[in-house]
Backbone as a ProteinNet text record, in pm:
[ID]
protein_1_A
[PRIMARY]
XXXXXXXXXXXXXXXXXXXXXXXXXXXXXXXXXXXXXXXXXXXXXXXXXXXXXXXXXXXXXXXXXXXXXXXXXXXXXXXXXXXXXXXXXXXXXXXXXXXXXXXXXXXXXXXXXXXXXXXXXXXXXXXXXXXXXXXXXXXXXXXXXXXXXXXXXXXXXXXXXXXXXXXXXXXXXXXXXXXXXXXXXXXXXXXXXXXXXXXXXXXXXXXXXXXXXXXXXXXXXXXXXXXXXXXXXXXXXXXXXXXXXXXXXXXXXXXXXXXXXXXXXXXXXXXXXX
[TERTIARY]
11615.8	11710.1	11835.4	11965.7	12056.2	12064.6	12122.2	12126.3	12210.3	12213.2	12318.3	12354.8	12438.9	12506.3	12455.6	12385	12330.6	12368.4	12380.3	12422.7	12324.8	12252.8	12167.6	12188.2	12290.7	12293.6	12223.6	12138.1	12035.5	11899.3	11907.2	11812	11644.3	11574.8	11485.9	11353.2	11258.8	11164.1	11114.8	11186	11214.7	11324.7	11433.9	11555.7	11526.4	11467	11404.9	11255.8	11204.7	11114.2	11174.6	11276.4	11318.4	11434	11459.5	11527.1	11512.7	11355.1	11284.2	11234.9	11218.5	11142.8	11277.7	11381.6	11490.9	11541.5	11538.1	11527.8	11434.9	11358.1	11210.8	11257.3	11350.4	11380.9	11474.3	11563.5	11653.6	11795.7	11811.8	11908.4	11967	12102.5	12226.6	12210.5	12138.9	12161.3	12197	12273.6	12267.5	12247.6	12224.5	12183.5	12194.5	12247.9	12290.8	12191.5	12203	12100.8	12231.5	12173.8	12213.7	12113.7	12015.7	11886.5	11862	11916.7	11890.2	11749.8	11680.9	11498.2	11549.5	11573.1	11597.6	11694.7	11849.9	11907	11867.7	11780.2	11704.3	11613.5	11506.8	11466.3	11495.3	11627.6	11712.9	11747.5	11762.7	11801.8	11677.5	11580.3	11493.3	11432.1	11480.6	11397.8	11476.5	11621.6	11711	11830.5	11871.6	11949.2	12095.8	12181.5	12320.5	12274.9	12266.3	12304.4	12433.2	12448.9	12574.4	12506.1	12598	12598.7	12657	12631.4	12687.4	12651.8	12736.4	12649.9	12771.2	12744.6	12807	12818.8	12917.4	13005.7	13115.4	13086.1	13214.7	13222.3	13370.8	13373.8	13281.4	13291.1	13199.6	13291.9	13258	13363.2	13406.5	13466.5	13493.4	13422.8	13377.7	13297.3	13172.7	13118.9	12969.2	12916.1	13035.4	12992.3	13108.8	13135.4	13211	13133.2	13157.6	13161.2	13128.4	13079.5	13036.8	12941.4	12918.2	12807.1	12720.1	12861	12786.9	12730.8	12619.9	12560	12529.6	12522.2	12502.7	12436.1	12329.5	12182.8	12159.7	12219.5	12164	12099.4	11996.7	11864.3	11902.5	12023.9	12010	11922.1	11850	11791.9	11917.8	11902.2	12015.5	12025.3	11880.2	11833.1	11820.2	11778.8	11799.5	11713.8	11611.7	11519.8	11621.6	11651.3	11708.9	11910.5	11975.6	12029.4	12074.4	11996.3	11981.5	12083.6	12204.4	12334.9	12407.8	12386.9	12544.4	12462.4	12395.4	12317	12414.6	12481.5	12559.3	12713.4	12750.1	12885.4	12890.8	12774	12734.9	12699.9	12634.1	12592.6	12707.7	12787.3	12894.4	12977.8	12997.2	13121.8	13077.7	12926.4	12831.3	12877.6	12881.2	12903.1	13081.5	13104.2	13252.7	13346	13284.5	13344	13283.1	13259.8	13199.9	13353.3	13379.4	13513.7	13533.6	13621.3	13652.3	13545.8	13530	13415.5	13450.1	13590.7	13678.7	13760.7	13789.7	13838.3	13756	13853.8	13802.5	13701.6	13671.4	13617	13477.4	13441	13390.2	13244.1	13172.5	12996.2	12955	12822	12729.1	12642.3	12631.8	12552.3	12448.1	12334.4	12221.4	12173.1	12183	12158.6	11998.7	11911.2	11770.6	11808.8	11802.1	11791.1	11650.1	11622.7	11513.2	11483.6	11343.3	11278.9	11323.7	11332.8	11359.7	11510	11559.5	11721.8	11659.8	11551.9	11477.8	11423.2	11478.3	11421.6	11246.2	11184.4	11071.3	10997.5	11046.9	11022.6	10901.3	10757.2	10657	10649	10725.4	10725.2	10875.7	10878.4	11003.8	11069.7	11175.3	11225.7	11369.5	11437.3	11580.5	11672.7	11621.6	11745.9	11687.8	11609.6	11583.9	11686.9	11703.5	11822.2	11760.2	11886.6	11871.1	11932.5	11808.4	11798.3	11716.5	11784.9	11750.4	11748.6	11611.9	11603.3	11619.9	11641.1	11614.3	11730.6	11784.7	11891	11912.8	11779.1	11762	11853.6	11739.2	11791.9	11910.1	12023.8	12136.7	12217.8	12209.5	12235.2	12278.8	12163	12162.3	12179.6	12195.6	12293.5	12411.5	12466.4	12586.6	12652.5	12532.1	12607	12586.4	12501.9	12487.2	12612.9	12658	12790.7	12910.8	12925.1	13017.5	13028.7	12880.3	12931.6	12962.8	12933.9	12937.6	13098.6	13199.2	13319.8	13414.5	13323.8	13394.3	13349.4	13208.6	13176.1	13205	13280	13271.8	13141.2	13027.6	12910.4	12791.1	12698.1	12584.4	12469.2	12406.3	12257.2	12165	12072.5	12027.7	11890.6	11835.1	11676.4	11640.5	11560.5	11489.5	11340.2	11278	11214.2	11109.2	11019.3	10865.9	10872.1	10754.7	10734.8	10677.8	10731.2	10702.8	10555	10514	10359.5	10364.9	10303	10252.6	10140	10092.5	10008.4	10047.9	10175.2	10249.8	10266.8	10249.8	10262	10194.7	10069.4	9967.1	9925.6	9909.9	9952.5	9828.7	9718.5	9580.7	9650.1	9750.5	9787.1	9936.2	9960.4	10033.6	9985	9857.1	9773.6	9627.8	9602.9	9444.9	9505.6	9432.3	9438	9521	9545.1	9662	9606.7	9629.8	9615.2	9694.3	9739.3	9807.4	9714.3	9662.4	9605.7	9711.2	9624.4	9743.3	9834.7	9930.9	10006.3	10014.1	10015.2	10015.6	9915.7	9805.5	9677.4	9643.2	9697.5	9670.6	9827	9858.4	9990.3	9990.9	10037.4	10015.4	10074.8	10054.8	10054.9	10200.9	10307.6	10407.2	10481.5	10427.4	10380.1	10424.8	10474.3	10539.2	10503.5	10432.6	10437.3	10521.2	10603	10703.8	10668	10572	10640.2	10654.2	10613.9	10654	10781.6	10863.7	11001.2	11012.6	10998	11049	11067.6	10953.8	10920.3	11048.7	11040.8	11157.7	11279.3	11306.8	11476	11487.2	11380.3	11353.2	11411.6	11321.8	11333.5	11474	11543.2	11653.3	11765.2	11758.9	11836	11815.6	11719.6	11707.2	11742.4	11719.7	11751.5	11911.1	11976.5	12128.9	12157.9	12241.3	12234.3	12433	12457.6	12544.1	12610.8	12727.9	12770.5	12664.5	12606.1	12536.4	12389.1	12318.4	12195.6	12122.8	12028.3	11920	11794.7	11693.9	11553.4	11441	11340.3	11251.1	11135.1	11104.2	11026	10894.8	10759.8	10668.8	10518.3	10431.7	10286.9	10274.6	10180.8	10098.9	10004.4	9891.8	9811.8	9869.8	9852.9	9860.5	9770.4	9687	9583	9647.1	9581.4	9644.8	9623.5	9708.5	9736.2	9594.2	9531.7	9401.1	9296.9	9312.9	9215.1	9233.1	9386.7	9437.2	9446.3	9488.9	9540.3	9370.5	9324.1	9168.4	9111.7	9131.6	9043.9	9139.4	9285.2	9322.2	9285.4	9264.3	9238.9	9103.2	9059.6	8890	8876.4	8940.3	8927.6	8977.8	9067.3	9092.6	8978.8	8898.1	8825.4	8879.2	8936	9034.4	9003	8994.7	8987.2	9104.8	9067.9	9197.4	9164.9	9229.9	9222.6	9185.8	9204.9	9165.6	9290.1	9281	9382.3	9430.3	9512.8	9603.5	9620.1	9574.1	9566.7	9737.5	9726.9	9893.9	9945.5	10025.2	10130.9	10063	9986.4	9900.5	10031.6	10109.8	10202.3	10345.9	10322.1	10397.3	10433.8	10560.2	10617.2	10509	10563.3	10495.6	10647.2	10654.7	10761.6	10698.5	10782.7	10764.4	10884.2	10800.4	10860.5	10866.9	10825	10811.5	10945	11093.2	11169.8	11166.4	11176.3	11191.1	11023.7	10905.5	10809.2	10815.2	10965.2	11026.3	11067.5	11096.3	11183.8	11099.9	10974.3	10872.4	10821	10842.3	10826.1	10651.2	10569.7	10439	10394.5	10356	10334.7	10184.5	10187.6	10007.1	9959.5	9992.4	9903.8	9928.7	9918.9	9941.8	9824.6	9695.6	9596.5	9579	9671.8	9665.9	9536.1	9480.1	9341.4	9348.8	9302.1	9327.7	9273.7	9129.3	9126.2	9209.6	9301.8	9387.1	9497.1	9543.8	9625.5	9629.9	9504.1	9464.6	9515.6	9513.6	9542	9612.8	9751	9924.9	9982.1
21530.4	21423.1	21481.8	21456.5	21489.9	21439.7	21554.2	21474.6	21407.2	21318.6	21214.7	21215	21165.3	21118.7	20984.8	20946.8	20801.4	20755.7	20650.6	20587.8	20429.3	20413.9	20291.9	20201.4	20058.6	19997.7	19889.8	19882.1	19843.4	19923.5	20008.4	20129.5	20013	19925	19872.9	19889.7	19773.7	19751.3	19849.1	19774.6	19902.4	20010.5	19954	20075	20244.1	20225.7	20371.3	20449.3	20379.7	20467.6	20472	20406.6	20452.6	20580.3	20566.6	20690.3	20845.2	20801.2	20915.9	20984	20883.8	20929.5	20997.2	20959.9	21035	21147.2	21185.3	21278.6	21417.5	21342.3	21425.5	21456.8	21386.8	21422.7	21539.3	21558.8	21662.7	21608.1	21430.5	21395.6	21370.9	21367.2	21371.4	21212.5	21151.9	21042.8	21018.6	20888.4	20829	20713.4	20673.7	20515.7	20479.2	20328.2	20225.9	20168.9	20151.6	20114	19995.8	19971	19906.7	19963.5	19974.3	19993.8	20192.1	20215.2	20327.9	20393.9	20336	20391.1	20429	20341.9	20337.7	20455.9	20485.3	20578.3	20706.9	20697.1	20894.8	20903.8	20807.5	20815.7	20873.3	20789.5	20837.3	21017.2	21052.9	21210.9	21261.1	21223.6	21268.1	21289	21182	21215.4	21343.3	21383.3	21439.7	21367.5	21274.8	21196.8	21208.9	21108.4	21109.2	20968.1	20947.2	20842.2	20757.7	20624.6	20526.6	20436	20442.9	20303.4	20207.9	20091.9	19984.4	19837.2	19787	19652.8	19554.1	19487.3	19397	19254.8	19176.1	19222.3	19283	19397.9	19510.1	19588.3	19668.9	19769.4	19876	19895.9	19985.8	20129.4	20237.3	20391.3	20378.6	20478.3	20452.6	20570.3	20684.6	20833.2	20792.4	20639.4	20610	20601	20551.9	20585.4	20688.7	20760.4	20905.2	21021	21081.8	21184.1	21169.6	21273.4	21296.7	21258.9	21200.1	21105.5	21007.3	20906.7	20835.2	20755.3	20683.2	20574.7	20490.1	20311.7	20291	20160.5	20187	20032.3	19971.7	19857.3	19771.8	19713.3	19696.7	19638.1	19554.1	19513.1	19370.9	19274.9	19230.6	19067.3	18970.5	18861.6	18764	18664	18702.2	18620.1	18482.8	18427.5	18301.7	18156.6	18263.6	18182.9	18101.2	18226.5	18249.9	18165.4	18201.5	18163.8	17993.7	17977.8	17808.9	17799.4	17721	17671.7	17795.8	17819.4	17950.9	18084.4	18099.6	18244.2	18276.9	18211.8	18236.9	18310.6	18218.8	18301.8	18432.4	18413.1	18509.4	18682.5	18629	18749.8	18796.3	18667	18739.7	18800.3	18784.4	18846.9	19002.5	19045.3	19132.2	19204.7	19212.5	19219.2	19291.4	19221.3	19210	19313.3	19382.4	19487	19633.7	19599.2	19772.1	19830.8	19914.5	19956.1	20003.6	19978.2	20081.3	20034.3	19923.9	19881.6	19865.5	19829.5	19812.4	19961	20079.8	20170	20259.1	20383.1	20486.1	20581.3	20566.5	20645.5	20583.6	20439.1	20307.3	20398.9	20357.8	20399.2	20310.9	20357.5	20299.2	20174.3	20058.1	19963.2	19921.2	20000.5	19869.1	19783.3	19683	19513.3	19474.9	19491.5	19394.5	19270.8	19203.5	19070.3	19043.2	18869	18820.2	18704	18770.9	18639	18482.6	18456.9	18320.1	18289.5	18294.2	18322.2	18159.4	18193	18130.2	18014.7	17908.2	17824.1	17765	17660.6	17620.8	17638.4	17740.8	17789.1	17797	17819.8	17827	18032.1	18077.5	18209.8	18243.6	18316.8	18404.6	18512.6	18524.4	18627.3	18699.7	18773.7	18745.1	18727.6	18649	18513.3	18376.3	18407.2	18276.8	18186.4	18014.8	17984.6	17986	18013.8	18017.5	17870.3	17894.9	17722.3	17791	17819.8	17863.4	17739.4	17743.1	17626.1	17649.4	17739.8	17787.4	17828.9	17897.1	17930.8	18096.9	18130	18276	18343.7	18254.6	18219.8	18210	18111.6	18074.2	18190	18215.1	18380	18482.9	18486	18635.1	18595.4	18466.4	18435.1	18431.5	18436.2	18444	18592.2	18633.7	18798.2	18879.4	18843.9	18864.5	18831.4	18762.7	18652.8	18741.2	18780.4	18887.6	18984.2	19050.6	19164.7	19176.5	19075.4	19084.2	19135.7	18996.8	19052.9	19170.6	19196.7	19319	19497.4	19483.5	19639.9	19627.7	19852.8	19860.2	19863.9	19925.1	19930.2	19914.8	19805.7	19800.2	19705.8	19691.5	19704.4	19586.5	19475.6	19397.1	19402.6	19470.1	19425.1	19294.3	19225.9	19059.8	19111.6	19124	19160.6	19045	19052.1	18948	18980	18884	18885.1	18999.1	19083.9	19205.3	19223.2	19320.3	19356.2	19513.2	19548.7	19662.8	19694.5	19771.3	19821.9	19702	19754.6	19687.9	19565.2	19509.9	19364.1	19289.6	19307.6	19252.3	19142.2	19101.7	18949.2	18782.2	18930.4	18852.8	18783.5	18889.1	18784.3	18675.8	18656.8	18527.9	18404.1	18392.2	18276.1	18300.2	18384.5	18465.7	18451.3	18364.7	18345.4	18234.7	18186.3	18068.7	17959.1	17862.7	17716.2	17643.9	17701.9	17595.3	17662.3	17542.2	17595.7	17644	17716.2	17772.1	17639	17650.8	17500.7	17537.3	17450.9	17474.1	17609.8	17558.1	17667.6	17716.6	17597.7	17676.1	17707.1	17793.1	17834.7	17951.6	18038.9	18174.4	18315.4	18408.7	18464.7	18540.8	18580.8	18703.7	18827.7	18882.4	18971.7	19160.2	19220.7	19401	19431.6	19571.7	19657.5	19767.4	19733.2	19848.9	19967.6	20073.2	20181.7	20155.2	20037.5	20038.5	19958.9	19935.1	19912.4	20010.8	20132.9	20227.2	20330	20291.6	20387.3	20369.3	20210	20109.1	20198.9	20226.4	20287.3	20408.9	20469.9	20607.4	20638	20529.3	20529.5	20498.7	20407.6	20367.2	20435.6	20495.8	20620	20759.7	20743.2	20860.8	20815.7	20709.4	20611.7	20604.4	20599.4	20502.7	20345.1	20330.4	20161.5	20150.9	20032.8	19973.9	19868.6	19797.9	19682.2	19542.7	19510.4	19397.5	19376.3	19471.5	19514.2	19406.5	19334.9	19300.2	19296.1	19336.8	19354	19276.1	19228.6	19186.5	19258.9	19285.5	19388.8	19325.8	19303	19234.3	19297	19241.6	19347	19270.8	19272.5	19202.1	19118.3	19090.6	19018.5	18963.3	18821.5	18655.8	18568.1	18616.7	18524.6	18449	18295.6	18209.4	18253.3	18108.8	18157.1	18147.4	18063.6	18034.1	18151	18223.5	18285.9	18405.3	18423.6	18606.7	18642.1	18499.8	18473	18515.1	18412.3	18380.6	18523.5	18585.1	18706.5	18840.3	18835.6	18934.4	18882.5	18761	18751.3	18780.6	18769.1	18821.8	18969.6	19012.6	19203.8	19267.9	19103.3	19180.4	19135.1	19064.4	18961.4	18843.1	18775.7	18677.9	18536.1	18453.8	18277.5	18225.1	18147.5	18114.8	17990.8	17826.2	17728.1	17617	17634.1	17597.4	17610.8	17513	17508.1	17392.7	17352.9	17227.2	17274.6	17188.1	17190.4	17173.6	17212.2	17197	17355.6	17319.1	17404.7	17525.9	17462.4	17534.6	17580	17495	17501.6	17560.9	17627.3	17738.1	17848.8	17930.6	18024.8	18147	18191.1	18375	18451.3	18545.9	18646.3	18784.1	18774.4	18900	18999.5	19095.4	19225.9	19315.4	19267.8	19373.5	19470.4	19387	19462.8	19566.5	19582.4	19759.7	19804.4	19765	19849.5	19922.8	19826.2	19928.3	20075.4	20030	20185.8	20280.1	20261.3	20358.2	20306.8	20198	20193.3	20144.9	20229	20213.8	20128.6	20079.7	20012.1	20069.9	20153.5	20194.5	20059	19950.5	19806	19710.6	19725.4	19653	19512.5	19643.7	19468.3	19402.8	19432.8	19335.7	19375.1	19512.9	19563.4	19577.3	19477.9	19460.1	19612.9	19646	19799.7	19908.4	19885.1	20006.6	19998.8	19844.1	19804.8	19847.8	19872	19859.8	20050.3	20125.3	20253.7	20294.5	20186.6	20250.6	20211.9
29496.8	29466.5	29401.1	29435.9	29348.7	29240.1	29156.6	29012	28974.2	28895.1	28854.7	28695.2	28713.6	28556	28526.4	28453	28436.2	28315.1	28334.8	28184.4	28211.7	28079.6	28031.4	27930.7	28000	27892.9	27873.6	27758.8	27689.8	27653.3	27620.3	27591.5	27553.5	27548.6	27535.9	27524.7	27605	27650.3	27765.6	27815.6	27957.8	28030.1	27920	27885	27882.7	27739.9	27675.2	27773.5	27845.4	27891.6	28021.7	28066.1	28198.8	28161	28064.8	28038.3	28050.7	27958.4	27958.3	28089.8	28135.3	28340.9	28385.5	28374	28476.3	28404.4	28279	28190.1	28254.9	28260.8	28316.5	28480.3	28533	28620.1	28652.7	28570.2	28526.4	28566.2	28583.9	28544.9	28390	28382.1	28268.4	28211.7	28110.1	28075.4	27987.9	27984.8	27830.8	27797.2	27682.9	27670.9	27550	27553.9	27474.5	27368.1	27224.9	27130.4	27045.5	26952.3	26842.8	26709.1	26777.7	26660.4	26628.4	26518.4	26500.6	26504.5	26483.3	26571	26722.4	26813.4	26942.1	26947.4	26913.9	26885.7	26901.4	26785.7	26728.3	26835.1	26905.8	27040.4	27190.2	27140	27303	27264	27180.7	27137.8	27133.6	27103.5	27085.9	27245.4	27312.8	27505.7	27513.2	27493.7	27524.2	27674.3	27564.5	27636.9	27499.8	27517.4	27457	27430.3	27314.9	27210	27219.8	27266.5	27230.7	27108.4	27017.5	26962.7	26949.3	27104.8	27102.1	27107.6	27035	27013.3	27065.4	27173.2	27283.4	27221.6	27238	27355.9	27289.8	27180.8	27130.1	27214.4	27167.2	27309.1	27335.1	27504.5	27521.9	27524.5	27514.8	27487.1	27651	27692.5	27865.4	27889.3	27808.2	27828.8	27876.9	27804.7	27845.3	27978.8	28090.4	28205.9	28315.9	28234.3	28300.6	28346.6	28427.4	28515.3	28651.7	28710.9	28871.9	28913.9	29012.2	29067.6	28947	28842.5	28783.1	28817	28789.2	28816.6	28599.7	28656.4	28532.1	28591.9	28470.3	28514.7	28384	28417.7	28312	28334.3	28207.8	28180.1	28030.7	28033.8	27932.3	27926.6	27878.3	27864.5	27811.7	27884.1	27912.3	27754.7	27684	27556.6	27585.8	27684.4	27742.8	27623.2	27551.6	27487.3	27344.8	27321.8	27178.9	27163.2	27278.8	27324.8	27351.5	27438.6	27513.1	27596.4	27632.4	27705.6	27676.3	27555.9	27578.7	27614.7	27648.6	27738.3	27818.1	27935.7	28013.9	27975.6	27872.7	27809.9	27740.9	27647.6	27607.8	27688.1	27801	27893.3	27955.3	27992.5	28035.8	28023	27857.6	27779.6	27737.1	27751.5	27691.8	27832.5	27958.1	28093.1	28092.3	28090.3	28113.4	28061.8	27925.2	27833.5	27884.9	28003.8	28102.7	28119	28121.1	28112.8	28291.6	28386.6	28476.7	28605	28597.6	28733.3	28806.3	28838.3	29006.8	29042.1	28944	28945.5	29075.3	29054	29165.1	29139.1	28989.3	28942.1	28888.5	28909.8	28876	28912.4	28819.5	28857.4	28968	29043.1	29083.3	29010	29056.2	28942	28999.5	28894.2	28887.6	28824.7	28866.7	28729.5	28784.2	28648.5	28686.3	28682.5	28761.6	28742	28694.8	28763.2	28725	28850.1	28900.1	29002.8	28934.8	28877.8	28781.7	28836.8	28863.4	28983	29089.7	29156.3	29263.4	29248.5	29357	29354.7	29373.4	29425	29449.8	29567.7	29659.6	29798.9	29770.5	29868.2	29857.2	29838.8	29960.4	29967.9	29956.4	29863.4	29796.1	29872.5	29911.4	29995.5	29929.7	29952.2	29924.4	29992.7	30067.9	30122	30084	29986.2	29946.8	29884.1	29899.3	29793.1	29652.8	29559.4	29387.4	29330.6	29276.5	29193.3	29060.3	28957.8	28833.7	28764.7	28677.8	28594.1	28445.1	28414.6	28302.5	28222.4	28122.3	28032.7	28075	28082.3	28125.3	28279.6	28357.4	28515.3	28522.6	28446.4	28489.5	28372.6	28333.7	28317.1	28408.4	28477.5	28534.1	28676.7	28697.9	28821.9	28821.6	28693.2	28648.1	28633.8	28608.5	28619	28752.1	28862	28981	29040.9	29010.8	29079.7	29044.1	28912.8	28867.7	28936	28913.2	28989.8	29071.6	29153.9	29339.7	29330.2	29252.2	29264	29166.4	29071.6	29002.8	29032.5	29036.2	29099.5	29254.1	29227.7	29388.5	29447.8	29415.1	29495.8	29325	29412.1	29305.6	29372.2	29293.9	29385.3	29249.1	29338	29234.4	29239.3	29175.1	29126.3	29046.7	29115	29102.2	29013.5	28927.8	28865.4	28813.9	28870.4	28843.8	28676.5	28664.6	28512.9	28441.7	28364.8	28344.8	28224.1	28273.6	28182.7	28164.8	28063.4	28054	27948.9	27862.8	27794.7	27665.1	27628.6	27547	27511.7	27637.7	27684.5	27802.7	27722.2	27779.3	27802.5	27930.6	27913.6	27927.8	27832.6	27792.6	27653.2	27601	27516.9	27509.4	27632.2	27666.5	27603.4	27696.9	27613.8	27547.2	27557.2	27481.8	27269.8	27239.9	27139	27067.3	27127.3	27098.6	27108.8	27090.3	27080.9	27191.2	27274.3	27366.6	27509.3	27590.8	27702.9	27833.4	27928.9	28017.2	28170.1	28120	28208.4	28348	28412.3	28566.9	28621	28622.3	28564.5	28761	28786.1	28989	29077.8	28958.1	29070.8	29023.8	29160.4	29147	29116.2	29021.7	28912.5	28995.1	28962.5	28999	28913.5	28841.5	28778.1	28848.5	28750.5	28781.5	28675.8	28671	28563.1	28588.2	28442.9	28417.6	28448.6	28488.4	28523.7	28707.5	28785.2	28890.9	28928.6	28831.6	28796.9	28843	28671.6	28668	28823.7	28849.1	29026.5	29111	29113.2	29208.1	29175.2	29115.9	29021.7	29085.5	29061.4	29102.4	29238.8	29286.8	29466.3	29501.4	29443.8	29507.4	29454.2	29347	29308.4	29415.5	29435.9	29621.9	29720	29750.5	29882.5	29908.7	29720.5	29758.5	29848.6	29777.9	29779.6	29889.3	29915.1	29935.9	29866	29839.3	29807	29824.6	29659.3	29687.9	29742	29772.1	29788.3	29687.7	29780.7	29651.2	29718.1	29622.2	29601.2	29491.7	29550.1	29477.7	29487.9	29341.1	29269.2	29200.6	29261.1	29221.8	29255.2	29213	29270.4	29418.5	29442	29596.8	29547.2	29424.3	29405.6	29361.6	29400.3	29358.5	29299.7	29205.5	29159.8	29068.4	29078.2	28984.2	28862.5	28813.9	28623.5	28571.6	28607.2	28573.7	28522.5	28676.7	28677.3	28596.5	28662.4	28597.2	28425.7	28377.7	28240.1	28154.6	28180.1	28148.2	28145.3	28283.9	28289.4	28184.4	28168.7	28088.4	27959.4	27895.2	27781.4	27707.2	27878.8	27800.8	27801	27845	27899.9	27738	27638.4	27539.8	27432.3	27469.1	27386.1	27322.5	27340.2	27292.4	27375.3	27341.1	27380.9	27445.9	27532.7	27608	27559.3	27527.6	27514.1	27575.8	27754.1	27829.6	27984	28078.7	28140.3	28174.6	28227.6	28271.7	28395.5	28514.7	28661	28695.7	28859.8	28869.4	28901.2	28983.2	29018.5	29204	29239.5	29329.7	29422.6	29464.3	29564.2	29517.1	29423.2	29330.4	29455.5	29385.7	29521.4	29457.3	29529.5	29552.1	29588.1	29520.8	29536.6	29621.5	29755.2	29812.6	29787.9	29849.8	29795.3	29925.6	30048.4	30184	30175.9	30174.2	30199.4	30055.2	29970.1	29904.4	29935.5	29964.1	30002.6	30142.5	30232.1	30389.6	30303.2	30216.1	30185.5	30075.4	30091.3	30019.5	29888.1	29842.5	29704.6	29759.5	29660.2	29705.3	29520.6	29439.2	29294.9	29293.1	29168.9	29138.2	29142.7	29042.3	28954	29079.1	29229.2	29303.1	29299.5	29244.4	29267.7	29115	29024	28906.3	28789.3	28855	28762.3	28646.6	28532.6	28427.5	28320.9	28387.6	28312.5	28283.9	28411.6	28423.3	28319.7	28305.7	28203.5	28100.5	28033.1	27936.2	27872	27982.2	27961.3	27996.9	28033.1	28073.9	27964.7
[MASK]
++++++++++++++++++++++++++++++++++++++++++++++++++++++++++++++++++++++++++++++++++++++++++++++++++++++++++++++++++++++++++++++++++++++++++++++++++++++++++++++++++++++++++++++++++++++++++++++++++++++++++++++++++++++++++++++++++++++++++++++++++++++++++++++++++++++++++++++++++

């Protein structure tokens, strides 16, 4: 793979360990913190440290040199947020320095399956009907970029899990039972994100590219929820019927282009040791 100049803004959840993977790759990165833990981290993968906190300015060095590329992995804060998520993201967006220039990076933006409307089966030509604060977010910044980057590329990103974030404890232990308990589960573990990135950083992208990034097993909430909460020992509350005729997010088109996902069948053991 050639190497690249990468730049990561939002060093995170899934910021900081995607860092570290392309690090390991013997690409040039750097990445964005606010949180000085996160910071001494990113130096510590052996990456270049920014400290910026949005929507202040960003330096214009953060995404400079030769064959840059720059992927953001913001969260839109949609929870925390509410109605102004959208302004907010966008103004956080907007302070990228040099995105229509000649010298303008490569962009990759995670989005979020939540973009999508009530289709039974999810595609990306599906229409977007975001219901959410989150959703109408990151349709909002999809929309941007289309017209401000020269070339960038959109990852649609299922509901993310990992070791970390295990999602026996979504509802394993709580007092609220699981809602719409027969509609079915759409779910990525971060390092087959991380894989996805990988791949399409080899592949190369075009203007506007988008991809949905999800496992292949579909077991309902019912079953999947219930069964990760017991794998941790933890009580689920019960369930609330509903939602059977829930979409499913496919993913065929980036598995055309090699992306193979270890956690494809949702094996909660394995979870337990990523």
């Amino acid at each position: 793979m050639e190497k690249r100049n990468i730049s990561i803004l939002g060093c995170g959840w899934l910021g900081l360990p995607l860092l570290t993977s392309l690090i390991a790759e013997g690409h040039t990165v750097k990445g964005s913190s606010r949180n000085a833990e996160t910071l001494a981290a990113i130096e510590a993968a052996g990456g270049q440290a920014f400290n910026i906190d949005l929507p202040g300015e960003i330096p214009e060095d953060f995404t400079d040199g030769p064959f840059s590329t720059l992927i953001i992995t913001l969260p839109p804060r949609g929870r925390a947020l509410g109605a102004e998520a959208t302004e907010q993201y966008l103004a956080c967006l907007k302070a990228i320095p040099l995105l229509q220039s000649r010298s303008a990076p490569c962009v990759l933006f995670t989005s979020s399956t939540g973009v999508y409307g009530e289709e039974a089966l999810i595609t990306e030509d599906s229409p977007l009907a975001p219901t959410t604060p989150s959703g109408h977010a990151v349709v909002a910044a999809e929309n941007w970029l289309s017209s401000a980057a020269t070339t960038h590329i959109v990852l649609r990103l299922a509901g993310l899990v990992a070791a970390d974030r295990h999602p026996g404890r979504f509802y394993g232990g709580r007092d609220r039972p699981i809602p719409q308990a027969d509609a079915p589960v759409n779910v990525v573990h971060r390092a087959d994100v991380i894989a996805a990135i990988h791949l399409l950083l080899e592949h190369g992208w075009q203007k506007g590219e988008v991809y949905n990034v999800c496992a292949a097993a579909h077991p309902t909430k019912g079953d999947f929820y219930t069964a990760a909460a017991q794998s941790l020992g933890l009580p689920v509350a019960g369930r609330e019927p509903g939602g059977a005729d829930g979409k499913i997010i496919n993913s065929d088109k980036l598995r055309a282009l090699g992306w193979q996902p270890r956690w494809d069948d949702l094996d909660l053991e394995s979870l337990k040791l990523s």
